[in-house]
Steps between C-alpha positions, in 0.01 A plus 500: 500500500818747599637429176159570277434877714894545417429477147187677503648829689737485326367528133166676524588654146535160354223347638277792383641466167411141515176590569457717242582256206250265678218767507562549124379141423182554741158558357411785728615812359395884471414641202824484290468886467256619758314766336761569218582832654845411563543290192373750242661825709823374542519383111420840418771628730767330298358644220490859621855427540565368162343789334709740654290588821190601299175356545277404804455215749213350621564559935170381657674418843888547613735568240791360702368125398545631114870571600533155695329301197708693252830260593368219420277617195747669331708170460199305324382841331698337205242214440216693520300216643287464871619212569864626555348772639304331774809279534764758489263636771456245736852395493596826611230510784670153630825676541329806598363279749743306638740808573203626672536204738890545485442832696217370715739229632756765541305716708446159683862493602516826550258398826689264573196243428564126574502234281180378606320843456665489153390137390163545594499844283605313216222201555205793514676635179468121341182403610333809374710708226329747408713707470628179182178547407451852440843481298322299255365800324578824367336684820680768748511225807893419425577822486318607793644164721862564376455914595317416891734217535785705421373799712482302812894366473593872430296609802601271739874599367430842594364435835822308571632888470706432175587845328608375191371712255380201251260349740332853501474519129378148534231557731370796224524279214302190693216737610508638093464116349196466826286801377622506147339169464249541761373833454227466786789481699616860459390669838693214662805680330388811627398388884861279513683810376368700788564258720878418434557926542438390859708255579835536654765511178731742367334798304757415222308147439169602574572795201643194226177305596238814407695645256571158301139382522368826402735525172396134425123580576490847288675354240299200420201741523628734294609158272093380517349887386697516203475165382132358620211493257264373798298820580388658824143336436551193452682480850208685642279274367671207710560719767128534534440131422682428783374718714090385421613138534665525839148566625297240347783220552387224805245732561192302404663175413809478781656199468508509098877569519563408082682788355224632273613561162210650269201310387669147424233250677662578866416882571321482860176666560738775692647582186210477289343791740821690484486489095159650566540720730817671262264527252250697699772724614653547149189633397413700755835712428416459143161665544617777723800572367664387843898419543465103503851449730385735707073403529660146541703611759244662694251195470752267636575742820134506554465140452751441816347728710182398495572149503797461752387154610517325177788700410640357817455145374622574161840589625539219732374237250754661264805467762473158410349477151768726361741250677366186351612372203233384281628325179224634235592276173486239773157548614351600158585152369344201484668271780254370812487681804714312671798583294437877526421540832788274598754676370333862594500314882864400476668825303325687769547331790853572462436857408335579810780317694739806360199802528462361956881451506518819376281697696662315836805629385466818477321504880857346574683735296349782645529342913878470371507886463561415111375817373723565245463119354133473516376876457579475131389177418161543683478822285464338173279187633253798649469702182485243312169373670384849562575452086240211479284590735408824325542385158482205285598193670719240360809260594714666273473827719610316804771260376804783514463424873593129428911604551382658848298227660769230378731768708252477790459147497851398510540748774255337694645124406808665633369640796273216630831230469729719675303518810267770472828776579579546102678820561817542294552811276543516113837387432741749268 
């Protein structure tokens, strides 16, 4: 047994390379290109480039995963086909992936974590990788895994009072890749910012951090005005989408946790009365000539207020709905209960073991006088459920916090085999 958690702390990288080459053969996938955002903006990204820097791109959400898929895509641009496309893609998300991991077991011995903390990291990764599974498409979730995991390692560097100027510029460029491919995660940015002007560090770092995060923020801004063709309406038009939906979702139908996706056979009643209730408000505004963002805006306030109760339940049935992972192609298919529910009951069952070891830890973290570990990291898991709760709802809004609780639960592994006194500092 010594010799098999050797191996396996040893080579976390390997084995989650492994992995990956086994999830390629397995039938359950995501769409090979999600939505064909990525796909079709990031093809006409190279070709901006190839014309000289004229032309637009298509930038429906962050424009940083254009710049991440452009590696990979340029090198099969040559072929013009999808398939080397999606497998140029996916290829790149493996190694994307598994350096993610690389730093998350770094930041491991950086707490001096056991072995025992770190093999049982490893099996949670096995037994449920999605993070593998996300890689198997052209979607933002490698990205966004590789830029938390790599945040956390540069943090927890940081805390161990480093002053190298690198880790700084580091610690920018991680929280870039996390809202540049997550934009929903752009007030984190702005509420971690605030908070690391607090802490106890040299002005000199604190003014490479804001300076070098700003540059890289303004300049992919300035990057995505001149060269998106997506205008302000049609991201107005999901904004209030979003906004409607987050009202109507588990409101009438609570436990109907299937991500809804349009009118395919599947939509729940709750989103049948939220595509009817947009289309009551749309003409409203239409009729009176009203600001739609803003009428919607109003509606939805008013909507809380006067129904704080099942508001109330809403965002406590979405602390754990937007923490589930529900495998739609799965469910939509044609195999018997028992093989859906099964694996939704096993997939989960781990998941939850990571969101309570999580939430223990950070009780511990914080008894442990932690602040400057956990502050940060309990930060981005609140916005991002403030995120969900308030908006539209799905996995893929939660799962940059994946990096964190695997943190968290290897802390606690750690802490609960040492005795209960886990108390060491971050090790330069």
């Amino acid at each position: 047994m010594k010799r098999i958690i050797d191996f396996v702390t040893k080579n976390p990288v390997l084995i989650t390379a492994l992995v990956c080459v086994v999830f390629y053969f397995l039938p359950f996938k995501p769409k090979p290109f999600g939505d064909g955002e990525y796909h079709e903006g990031t093809l006409q990204l190279i070709q901006y480039i190839a014309d000289g820097f004229r032309g637009t791109v298509r930038i429906d959400k962050g424009l940083f995963t254009l710049f991440y898929y452009l590696i990979p895509y340029s090198l099969a641009y040559v072929f013009h086909d999808d398939g080397l496309f999606y497998l140029f893609g996916i290829v790149f998300n493996c190694m994307a992936t598994c350096w993610a991991v690389y730093y998350l077991f770094a930041s491991f011995d950086l707490m001096n974590f056991s072995d025992t903390s770190k093999f049982w990291s490893i099996v949670v990764l096995i037994l449920f990788p999605i993070h593998v599974y996300y890689a198997m498409g052209i979607l933002a979730e490698s990205a966004a895994f590789f830029g938390v995991s790599l945040f956390v390692y540069v943090w927890l560097k940081i805390t161990a009072n480093t002053n190298s100027v690198k880790y700084y510029l580091l610690l920018s460029f991680s929280l870039v890749i996390v809202s540049g491919t997550r934009p929903n995660l752009l007030p984190f940015l702005v509420l971690f910012s605030l908070y690391f002007l607090t802490i106890q560090s040299e002005w000199k770092n604190k003014i490479i951090f804001i300076s070098s995060l700003a540059f890289m923020m303004v300049t992919l801004a300035l990057v995505e005005k001149k060269i998106n063709n997506t205008d302000g309406a049609f991201k107005k038009d999901i904004f209030r989408k979003h906004l409607l939906w987050s009202r109507y979702e588990l409101r009438d139908d609570p436990f109907n946790w299937l991500p809804q996706h349009g009118q395919d056979g599947f939509e729940s009643s709750d989103y049948l009365n939220n595509l009817k209730k947009r289309n009551e408000l749309d003409s409203i505004c239409e009729e009176k000539h009203l600001d739609k963002t803003s009428y919607y805006i109003h509606w939805v306030m008013n909507d809380i207020v006067h129904h704080p109760v099942l508001t109330l339940r809403q965002y406590s049935l979405k602390f754990f709905q937007s923490q589930t992972f529900v495998i739609s192609p799965l469910m939509k298919s044609n195999k018997s209960n028992l093989v859906k529910w099964g694996i939704h009951i096993y997939i989960n069952s781990i998941n939850y073991i990571l969101v309570f070891f999580s939430m223990a830890t950070i009780v511990i973290l914080w008894r442990q006088k932690k602040y400057q570990i956990v502050i940060p990291l309990l930060l981005l898991w609140s916005w991002s459920l403030l995120y969900v709760f308030v908006f539209h709802s799905e996995q893929r809004y939660m799962f940059p916090m994946r990096p964190v609780m695997l943190f968290l639960f290897a802390y606690f592994v750690n802490y609960y085999f040492n005795g209960n006194s886990t108390n060491k500092e971050v090790v330069n």
